[in-house]
MARMARDREN-740225 format. One record per residue (C-alpha): residue number from 1; residue in one letter; x, y negated, z. Coordinates in pm, 1 decimal. Layout:
% MARMARDREN-740225
> NUM  A  X  Y  Z
...
This chain:
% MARMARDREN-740225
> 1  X  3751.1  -52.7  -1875.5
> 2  X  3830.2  233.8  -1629.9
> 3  X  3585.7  312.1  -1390.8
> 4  X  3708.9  207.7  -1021.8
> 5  X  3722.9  476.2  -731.1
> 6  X  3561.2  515.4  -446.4
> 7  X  3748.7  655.4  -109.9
> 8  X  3382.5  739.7  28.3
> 9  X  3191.6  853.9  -231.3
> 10  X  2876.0  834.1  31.5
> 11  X  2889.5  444.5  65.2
> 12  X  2803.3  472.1  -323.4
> 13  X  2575.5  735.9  -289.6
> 14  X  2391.8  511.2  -24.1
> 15  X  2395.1  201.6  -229.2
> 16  X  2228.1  360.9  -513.3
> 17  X  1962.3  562.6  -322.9
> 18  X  1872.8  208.0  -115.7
> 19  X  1857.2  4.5  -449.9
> 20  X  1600.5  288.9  -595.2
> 21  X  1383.7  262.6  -278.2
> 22  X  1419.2  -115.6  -275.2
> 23  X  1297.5  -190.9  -598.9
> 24  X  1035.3  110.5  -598.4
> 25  X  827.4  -116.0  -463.5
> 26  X  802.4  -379.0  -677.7
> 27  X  538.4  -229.6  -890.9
> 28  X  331.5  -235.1  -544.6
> 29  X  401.0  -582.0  -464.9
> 30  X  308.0  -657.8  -787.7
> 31  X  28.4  -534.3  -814.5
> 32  X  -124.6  -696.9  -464.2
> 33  X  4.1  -1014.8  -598.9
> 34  X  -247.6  -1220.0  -770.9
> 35  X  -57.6  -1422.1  -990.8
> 36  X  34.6  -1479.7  -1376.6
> 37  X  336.2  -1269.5  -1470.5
> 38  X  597.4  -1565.2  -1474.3
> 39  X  486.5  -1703.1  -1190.7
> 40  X  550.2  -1423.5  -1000.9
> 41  X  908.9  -1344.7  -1189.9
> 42  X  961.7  -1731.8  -1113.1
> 43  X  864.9  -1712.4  -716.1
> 44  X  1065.2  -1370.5  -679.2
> 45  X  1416.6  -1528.1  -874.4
> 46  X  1357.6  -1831.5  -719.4
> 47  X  1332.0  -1728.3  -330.6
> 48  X  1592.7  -1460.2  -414.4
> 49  X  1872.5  -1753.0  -533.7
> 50  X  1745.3  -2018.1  -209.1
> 51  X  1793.9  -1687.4  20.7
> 52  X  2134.2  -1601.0  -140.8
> 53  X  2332.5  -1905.0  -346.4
> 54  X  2364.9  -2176.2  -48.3
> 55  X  2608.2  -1856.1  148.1
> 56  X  2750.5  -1783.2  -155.0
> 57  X  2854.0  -2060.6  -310.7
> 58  X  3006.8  -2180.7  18.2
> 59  X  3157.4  -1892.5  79.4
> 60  X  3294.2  -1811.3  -274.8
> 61  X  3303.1  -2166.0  -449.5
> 62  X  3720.3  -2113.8  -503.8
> 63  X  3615.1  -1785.3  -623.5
> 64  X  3340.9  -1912.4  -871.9
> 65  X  3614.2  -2217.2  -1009.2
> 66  X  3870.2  -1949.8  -1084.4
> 67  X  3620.0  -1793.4  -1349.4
> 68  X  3733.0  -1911.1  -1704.3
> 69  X  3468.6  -1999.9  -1943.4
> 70  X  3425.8  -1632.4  -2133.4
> 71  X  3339.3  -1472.8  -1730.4
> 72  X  3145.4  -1820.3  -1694.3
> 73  X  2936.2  -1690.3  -2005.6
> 74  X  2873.7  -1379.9  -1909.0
> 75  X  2737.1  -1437.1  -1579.0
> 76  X  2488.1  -1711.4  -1753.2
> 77  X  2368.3  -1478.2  -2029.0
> 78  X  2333.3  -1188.9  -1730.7
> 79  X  2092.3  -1450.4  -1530.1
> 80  X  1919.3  -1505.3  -1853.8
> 81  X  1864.4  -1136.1  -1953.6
> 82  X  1726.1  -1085.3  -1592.5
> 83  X  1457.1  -1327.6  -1594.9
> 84  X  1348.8  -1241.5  -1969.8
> 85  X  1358.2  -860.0  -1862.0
> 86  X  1108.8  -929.3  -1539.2
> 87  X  913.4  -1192.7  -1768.7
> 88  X  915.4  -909.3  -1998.7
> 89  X  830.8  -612.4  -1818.9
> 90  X  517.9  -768.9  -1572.4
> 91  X  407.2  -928.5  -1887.4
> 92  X  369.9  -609.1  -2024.3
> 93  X  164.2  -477.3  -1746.3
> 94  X  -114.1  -706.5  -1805.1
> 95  X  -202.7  -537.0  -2195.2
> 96  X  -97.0  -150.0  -2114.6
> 97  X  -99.9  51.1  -1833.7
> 98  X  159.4  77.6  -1566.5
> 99  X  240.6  459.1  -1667.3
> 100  X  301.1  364.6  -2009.3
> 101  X  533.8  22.1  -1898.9
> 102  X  749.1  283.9  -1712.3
> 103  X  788.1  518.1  -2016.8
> 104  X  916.3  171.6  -2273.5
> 105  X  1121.9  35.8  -1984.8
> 106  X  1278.8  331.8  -1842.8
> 107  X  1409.1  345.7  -2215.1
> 108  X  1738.1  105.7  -2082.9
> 109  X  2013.0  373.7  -2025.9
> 110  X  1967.3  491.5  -2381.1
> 111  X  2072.9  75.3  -2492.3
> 112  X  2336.1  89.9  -2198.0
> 113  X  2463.0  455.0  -2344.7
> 114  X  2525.9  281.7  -2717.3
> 115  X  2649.2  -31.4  -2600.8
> 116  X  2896.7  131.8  -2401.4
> 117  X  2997.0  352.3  -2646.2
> 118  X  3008.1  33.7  -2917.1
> 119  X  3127.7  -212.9  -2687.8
> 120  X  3338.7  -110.9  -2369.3
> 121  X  3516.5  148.0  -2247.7
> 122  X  3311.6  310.4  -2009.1
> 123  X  3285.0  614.6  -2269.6
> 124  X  2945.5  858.1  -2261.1
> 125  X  3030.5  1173.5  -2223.9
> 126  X  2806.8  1466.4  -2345.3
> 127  X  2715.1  1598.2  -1986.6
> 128  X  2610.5  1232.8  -1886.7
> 129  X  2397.3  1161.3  -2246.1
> 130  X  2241.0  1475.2  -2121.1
> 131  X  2166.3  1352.8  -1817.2
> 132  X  2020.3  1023.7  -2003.6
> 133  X  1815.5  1216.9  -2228.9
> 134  X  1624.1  1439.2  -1910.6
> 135  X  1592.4  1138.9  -1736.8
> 136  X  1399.0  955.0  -2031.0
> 137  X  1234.5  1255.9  -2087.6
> 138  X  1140.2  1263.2  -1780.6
> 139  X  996.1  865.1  -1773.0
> 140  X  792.7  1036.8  -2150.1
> 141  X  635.1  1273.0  -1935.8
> 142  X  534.5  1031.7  -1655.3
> 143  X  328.0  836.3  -1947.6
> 144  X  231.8  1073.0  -2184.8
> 145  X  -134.2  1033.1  -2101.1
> 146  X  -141.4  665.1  -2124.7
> 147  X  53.6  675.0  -2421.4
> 148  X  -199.1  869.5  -2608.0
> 149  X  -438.8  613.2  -2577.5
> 150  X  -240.9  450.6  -2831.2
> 151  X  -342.1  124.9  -3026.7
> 152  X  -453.6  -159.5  -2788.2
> 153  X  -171.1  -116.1  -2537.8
> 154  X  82.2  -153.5  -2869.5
> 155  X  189.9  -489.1  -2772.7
> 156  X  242.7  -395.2  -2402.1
> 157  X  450.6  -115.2  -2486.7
> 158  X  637.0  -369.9  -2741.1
> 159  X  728.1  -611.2  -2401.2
> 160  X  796.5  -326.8  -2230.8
> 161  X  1073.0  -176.5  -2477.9
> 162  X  1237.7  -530.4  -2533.4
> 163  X  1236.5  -613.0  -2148.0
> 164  X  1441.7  -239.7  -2158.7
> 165  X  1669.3  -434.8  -2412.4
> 166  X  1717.2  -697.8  -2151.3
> 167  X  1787.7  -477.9  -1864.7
> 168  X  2048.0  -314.2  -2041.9
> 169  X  2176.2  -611.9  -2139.4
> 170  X  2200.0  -736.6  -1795.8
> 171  X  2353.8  -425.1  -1669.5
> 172  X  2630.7  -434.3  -1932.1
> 173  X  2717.6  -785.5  -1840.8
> 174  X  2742.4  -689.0  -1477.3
> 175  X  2983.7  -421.0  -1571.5
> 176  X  3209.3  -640.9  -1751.8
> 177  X  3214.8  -910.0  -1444.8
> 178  X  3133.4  -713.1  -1138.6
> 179  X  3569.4  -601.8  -1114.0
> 180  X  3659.8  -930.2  -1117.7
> 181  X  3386.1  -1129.1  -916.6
> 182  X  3281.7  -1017.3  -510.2
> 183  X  2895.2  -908.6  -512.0
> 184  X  2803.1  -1257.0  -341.0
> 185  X  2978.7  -1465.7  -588.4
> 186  X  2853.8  -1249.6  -852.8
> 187  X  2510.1  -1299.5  -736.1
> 188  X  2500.5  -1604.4  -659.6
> 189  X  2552.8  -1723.8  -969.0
> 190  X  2324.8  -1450.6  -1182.8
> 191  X  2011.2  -1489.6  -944.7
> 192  X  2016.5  -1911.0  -976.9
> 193  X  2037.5  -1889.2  -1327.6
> 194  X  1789.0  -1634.9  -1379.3
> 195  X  1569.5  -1823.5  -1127.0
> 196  X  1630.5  -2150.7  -1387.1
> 197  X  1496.0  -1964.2  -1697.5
> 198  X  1239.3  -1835.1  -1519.2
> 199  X  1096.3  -2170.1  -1381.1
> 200  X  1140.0  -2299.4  -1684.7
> 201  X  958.6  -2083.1  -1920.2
> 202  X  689.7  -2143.4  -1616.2
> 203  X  676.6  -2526.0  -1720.9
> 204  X  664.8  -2496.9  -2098.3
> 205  X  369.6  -2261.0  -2047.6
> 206  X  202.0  -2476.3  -1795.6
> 207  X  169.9  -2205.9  -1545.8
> 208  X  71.4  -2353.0  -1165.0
> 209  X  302.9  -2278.3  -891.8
> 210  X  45.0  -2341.7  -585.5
> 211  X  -316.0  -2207.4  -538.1
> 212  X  -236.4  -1891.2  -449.5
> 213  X  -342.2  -1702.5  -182.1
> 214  X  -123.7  -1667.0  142.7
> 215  X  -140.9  -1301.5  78.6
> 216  X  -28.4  -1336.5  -272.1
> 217  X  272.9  -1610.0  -113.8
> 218  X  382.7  -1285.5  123.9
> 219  X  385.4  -1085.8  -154.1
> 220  X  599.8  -1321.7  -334.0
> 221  X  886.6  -1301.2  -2.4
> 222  X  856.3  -970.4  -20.7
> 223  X  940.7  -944.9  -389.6
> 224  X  1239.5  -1155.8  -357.9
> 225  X  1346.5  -1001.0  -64.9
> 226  X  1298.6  -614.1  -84.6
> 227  X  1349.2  -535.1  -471.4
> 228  X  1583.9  -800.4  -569.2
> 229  X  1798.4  -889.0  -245.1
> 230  X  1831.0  -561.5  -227.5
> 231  X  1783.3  -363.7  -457.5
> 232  X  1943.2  -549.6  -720.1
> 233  X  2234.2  -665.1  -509.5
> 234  X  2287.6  -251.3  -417.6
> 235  X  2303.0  -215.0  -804.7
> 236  X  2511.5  -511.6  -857.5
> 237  X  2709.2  -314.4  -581.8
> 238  X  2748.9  -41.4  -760.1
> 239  X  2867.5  -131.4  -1105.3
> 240  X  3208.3  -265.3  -953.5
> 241  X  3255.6  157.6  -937.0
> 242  X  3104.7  311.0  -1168.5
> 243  X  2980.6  280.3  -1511.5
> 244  X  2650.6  97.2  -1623.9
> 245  X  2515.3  427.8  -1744.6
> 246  X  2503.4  531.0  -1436.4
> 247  X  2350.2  258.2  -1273.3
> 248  X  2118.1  259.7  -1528.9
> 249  X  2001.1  604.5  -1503.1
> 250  X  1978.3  578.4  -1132.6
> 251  X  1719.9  280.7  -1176.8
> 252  X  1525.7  543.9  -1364.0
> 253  X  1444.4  668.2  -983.9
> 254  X  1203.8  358.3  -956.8
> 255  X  886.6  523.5  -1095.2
> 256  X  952.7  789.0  -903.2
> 257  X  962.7  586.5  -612.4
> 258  X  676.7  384.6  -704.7
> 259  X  495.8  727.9  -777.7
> 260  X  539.2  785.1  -432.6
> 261  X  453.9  465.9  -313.0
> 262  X  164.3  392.1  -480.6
> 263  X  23.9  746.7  -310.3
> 264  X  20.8  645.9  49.3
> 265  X  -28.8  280.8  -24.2
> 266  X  -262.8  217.3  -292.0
> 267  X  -409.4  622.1  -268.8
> 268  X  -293.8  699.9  -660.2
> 269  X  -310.2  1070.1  -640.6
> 270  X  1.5  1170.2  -912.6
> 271  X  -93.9  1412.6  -1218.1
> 272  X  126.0  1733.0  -1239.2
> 273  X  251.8  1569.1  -1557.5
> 274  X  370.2  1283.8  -1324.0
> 275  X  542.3  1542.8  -1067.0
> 276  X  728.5  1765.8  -1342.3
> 277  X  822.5  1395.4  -1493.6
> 278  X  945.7  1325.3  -1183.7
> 279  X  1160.0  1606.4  -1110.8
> 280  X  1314.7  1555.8  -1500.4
> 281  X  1409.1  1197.1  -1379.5
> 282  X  1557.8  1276.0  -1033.9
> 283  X  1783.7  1589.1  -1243.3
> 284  X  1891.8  1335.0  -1495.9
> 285  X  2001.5  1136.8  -1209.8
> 286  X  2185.6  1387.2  -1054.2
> 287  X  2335.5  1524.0  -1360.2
> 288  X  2461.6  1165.5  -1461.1
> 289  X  2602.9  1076.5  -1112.5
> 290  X  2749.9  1450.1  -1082.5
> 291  X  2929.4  1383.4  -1407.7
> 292  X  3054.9  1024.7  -1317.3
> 293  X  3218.4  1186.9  -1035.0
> 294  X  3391.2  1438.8  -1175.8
> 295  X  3542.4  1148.2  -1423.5
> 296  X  3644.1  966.3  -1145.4
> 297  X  3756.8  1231.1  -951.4
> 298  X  3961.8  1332.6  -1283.0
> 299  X  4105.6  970.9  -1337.9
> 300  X  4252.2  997.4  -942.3
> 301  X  4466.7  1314.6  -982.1
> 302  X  4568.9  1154.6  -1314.7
């Protein structure tokens, strides 16, 4: 698949640095939210796909019929890997810390770099594996102290990884639909049937949707609003134009973000270690996104 180009390279530029502020703070609403970890994945898909589907599905139903059954499948098993990877990842937050989540989940563009090497054409070059390895270097650095605690947090850091698994997952389907399908068709479709698995796996585990606190109810709008509206809808966005190692790598910016965040809002004063991880993540980024361009700007004059 060859990577689409971009007359104004800002618009993509924008997109990306939006989605990385948007879903920055979904750690933060996450943590105010008192709530089991599916609930809240449920109440944030779920508000997310009543906010978006009704507009998009009457603006894009001809759209949506057009898709034959193999783009039909895709989309499905993209809603799918969403919800596991945010059942995944909060779960995980409950049995290790949030520092070592980040490290196991930031882990995605390394999946997203071998499955697009394996699987599509969006090729990996050597300058933009380079820029994958700082970045996840980078997310190491953020949680080496956590991770030295070692054994009790195993089985968070074991959610964490496989909800890294999903998101690359979810990214690579994107990739392979987002040419084909507008963003609000594309979205549509992906948020309701991630919002389906997630409500589900809500019932079979008995988990109550009411009792809540309003406070915890706000923090469930926000959620669907802010990090997936849009944040993942800028991402989404993005992967009609460039390559889901990109996008991936970019999403690495969300502990950074968070980092950042959590300072002024919650008063978590980062660690050095956090600030020189930080600065490895933000040069992946840049490395990555500086190499995607040159590729595209390579594949014009072609």
């Amino acid at each position: 698949m060859t990577v689409t180009t971009v007359t104004d390279d800002a618009r993509l530029y924008i997109a990306l640095l939006a989605g990385v502020v948007a879903v920055s703070f979904a750690a933060i609403f996450i943590r105010l939210a008192e709530a089991p970890s599916l609930v809240i994945a449920a109440y944030r898909l779920t508000l997310a796909s009543l906010i978006v589907a009704p507009v998009g599905f009457l603006r894009c139903w001809g759209e949506v019929k057009r898709l034959d059954k193999q783009d039909l499948l895709y989309a499905l098993v993209s809603g799918i890997l969403l919800s596991l990877h945010f059942a995944l990842w909060i779960a995980s937050l409950n049995y290790t810390t949030v520092a070592s989540s980040v490290v196991f989940v930031t882990t995605n563009p390394l999946f997203v770099g071998i499955a697009s090497y394996l699987f599509t054409r969006d090729r990996v070059s050597s300058g933009m594996f380079a820029g994958i390895i700082l970045a996840v270097l980078g997310g190491i650095v953020i949680g080496w102290d956590d991770l030295a605690l070692g054994g009790e947090a195993l089985w968070g850091d074991f959610l964490a990884l496989v909800g890294a698994m999903m998101a690359a997952g979810y990214l690579m389907a994107g990739r392979r639909l987002r040419p084909k399908m507008s963003l609000l068709a594309y979205i549509s479709i992906v948020y309701s049937m991630a919002a389906i698995v997630a409500v589900l796996m809500c019932v079979l585990t008995k988990q109550s949707f009411t009792g809540y606190s309003p406070h915890t109810y706000v923090m469930f709008v926000l959620l669907a609003v802010v990090p997936q509206i849009i944040g993942h809808s800028s991402f989404n966005w993005a992967l009609r134009h460039v390559s889901a190692a990109v996008v991936a790598v970019t999403i690495l910016g969300e502990p950074v973000g968070s980092t950042i965040l959590a300072y002024f809002i919650l008063h978590e004063v980062p660690t050095l270690l956090k600030v020189g991880g930080a600065t490895l993540i933000l040069s992946g980024i840049y490395f990555s996104i500086r190499e995607e361009r040159a590729a595209r700007q390579m594949v014009l004059q072609n």
